[in-house]
C-alpha positions as CSV (number, residue, x, y, z in Angstrom):
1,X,0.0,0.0,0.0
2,X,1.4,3.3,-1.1
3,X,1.8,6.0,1.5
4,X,0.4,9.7,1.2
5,X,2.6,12.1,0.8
6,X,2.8,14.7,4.1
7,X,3.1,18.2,3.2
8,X,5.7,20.2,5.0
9,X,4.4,23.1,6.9
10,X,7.7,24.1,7.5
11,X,8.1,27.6,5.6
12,X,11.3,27.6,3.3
13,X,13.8,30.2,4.4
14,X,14.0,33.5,2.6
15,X,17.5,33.8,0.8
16,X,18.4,37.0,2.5
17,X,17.4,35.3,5.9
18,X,19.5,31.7,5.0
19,X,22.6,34.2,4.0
20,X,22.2,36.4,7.2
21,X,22.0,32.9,9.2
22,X,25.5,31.8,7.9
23,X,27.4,35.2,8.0
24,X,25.9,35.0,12.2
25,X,27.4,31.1,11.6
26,X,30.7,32.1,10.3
27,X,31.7,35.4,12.8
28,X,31.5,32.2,15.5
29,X,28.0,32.8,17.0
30,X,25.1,30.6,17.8
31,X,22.2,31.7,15.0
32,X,19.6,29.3,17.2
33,X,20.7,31.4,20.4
34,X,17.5,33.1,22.0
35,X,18.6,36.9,21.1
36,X,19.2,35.8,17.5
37,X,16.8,33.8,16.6
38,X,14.7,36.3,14.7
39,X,18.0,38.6,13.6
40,X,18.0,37.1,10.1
41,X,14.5,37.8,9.7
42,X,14.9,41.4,10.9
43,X,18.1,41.9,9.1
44,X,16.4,40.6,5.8
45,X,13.6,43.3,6.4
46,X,15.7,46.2,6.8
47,X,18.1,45.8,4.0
48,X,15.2,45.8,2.1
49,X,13.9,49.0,3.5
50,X,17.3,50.3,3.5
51,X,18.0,49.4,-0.1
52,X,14.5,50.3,-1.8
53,X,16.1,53.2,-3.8
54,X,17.7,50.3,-6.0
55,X,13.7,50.0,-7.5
56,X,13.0,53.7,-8.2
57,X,14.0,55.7,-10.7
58,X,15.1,59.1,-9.4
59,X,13.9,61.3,-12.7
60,X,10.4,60.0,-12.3
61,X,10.5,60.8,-8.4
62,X,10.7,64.6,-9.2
63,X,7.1,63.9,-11.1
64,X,5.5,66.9,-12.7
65,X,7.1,70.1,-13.5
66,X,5.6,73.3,-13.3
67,X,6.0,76.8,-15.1
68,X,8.6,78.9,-13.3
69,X,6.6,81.9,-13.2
70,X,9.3,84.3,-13.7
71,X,11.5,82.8,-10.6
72,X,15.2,83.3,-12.4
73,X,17.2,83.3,-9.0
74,X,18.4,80.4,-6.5
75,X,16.0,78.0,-5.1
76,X,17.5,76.6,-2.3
77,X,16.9,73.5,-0.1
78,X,18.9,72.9,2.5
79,X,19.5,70.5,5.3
80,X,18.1,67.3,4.3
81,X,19.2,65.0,6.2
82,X,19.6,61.4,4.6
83,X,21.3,57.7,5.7
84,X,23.0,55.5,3.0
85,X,25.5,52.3,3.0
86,X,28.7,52.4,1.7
87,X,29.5,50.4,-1.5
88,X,33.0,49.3,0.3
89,X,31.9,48.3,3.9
90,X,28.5,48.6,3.8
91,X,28.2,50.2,7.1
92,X,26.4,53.2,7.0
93,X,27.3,56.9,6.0
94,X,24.9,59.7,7.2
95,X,24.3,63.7,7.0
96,X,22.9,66.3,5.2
97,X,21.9,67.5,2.1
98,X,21.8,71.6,0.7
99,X,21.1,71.6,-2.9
100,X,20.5,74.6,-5.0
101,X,19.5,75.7,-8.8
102,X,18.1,78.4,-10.9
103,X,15.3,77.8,-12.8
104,X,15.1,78.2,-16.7
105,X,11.5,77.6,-17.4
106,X,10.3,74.5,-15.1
107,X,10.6,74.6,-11.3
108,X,9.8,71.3,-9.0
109,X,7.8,70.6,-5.8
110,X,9.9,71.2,-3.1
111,X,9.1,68.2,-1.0
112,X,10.1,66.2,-4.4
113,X,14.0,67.3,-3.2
114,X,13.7,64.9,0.0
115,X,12.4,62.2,-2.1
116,X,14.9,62.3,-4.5
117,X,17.6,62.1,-1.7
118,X,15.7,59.4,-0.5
119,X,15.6,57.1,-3.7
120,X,19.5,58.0,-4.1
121,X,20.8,57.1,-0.7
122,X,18.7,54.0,-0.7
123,X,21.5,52.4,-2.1
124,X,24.8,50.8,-1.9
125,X,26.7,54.3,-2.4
126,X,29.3,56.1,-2.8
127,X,29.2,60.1,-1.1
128,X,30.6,61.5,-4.4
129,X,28.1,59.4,-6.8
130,X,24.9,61.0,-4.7
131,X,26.6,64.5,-5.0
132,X,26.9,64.0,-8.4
133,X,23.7,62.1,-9.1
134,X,21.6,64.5,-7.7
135,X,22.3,67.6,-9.9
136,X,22.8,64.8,-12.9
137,X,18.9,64.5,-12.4
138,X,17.8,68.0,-12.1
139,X,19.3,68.7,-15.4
140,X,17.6,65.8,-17.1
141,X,14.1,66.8,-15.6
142,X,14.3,70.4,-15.5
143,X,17.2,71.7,-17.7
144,X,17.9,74.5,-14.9
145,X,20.4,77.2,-15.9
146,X,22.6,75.8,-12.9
147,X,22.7,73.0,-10.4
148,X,24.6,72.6,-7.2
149,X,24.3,70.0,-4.6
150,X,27.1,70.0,-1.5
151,X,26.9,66.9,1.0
152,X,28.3,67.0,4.2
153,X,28.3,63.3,6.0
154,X,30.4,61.0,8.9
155,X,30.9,57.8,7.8
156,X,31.0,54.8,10.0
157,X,33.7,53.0,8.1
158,X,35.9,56.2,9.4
159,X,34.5,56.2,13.2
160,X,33.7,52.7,13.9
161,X,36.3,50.9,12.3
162,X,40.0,51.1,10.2
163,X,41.2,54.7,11.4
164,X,38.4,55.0,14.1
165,X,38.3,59.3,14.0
166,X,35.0,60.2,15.0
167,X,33.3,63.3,14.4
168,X,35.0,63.6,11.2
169,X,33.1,64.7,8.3
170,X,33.4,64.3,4.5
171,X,32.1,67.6,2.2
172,X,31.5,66.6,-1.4
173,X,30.0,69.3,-3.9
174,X,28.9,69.0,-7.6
175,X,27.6,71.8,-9.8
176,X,26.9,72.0,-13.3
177,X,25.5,75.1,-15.7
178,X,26.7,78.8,-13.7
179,X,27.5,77.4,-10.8
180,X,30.2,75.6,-12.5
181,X,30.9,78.1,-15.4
182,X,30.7,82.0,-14.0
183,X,34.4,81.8,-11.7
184,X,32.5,81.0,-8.8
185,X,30.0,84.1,-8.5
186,X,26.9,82.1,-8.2
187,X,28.4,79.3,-6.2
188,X,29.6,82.1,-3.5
189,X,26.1,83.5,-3.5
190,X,24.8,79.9,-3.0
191,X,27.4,79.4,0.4
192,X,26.1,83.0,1.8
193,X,22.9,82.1,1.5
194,X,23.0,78.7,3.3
195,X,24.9,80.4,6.5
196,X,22.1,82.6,7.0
């Protein structure tokens, strides 16, 4: 007589659960201990959170445009704070945001500035590659006479591990259109108006 065949109830584990299992394995800790039974679960979750900007496109976050209206000087957003992972340790890197342009004929929602720092960071990064991917976009969607984007950010592969110097912080700038092309006149107007 032929046996039935039982159906396991037993949930197969999600890859990024079975790899966070064996990297909790292989730094010499028990994964089945009671304070990390759940960890791969958890860790699973939040790289995906953490890592969401990989599915968005960052020209389509900025959404519609809309006349300028006459506005021909700087619009300026400034401290938006943001977390990423570095490419190279991926530990995290974390500050803020100032970015700056002047309109030609299309002008964006402001809170479309925070989601496009968003989608960007959301990523295994670089500092320099947000910097520059952030005024990259604003000339694709908008075609602004100029575009300037400065980061300021402590990075954790700096304070928490190799040359362990807290508190230090990495500036990176990228500007394209006048900001890049008048010697430095509307980039110096851009830096007064942010320490006010």
């Amino acid at each position: 007589m032929r046996q039935k065949a039982v159906k396991s109830s037993v949930k197969p584990m999600d890859p990024l659960e079975k790899h966070f299992n064996e990297v909790i394995k292989l730094i010499g800790e028990d994964p089945e201990r009671e304070g990390l039974i759940e960890t791969p679960k958890r860790i699973a979750k939040m790289y995906r959170e953490i890592f969401s900007g990989l599915k968005e496109d960052p020209a389509e976050v900025l959404g519609k445009t809309f006349p300028s209206e006459g506005t021909n000087d700087i619009v300026i957003v400034q401290d938006i704070p943001f977390y990423s992972v570095c490419e190279h340790h991926f530990v995290p890197f974390f500050g803020k945001v100032h970015i700056g342009y002047i309109p030609e004929d299309r002008i964006v929602g402001l809170s479309k500035f925070a989601r496009l720092v968003e989608i960007l960071s959301r990523r295994p990064q670089v500092q320099e590659r947000i910097t520059n991917q952030i005024v990259e976009t604003l000339e694709e969607v908008i075609h602004p006479v100029g575009a300037i984007a400065i980061i300021e950010a402590e990075h954790m592969c700096m304070t928490m591990r190799g040359i362990k110097k807290p508190g230090s912080k990495t500036r990176t700038i990228a500007r394209r259109g006048v900001f890049a092309s008048d010697g430095g006149v509307q980039e110096q107007r851009f830096f007064r108006l942010l320490e006010r």
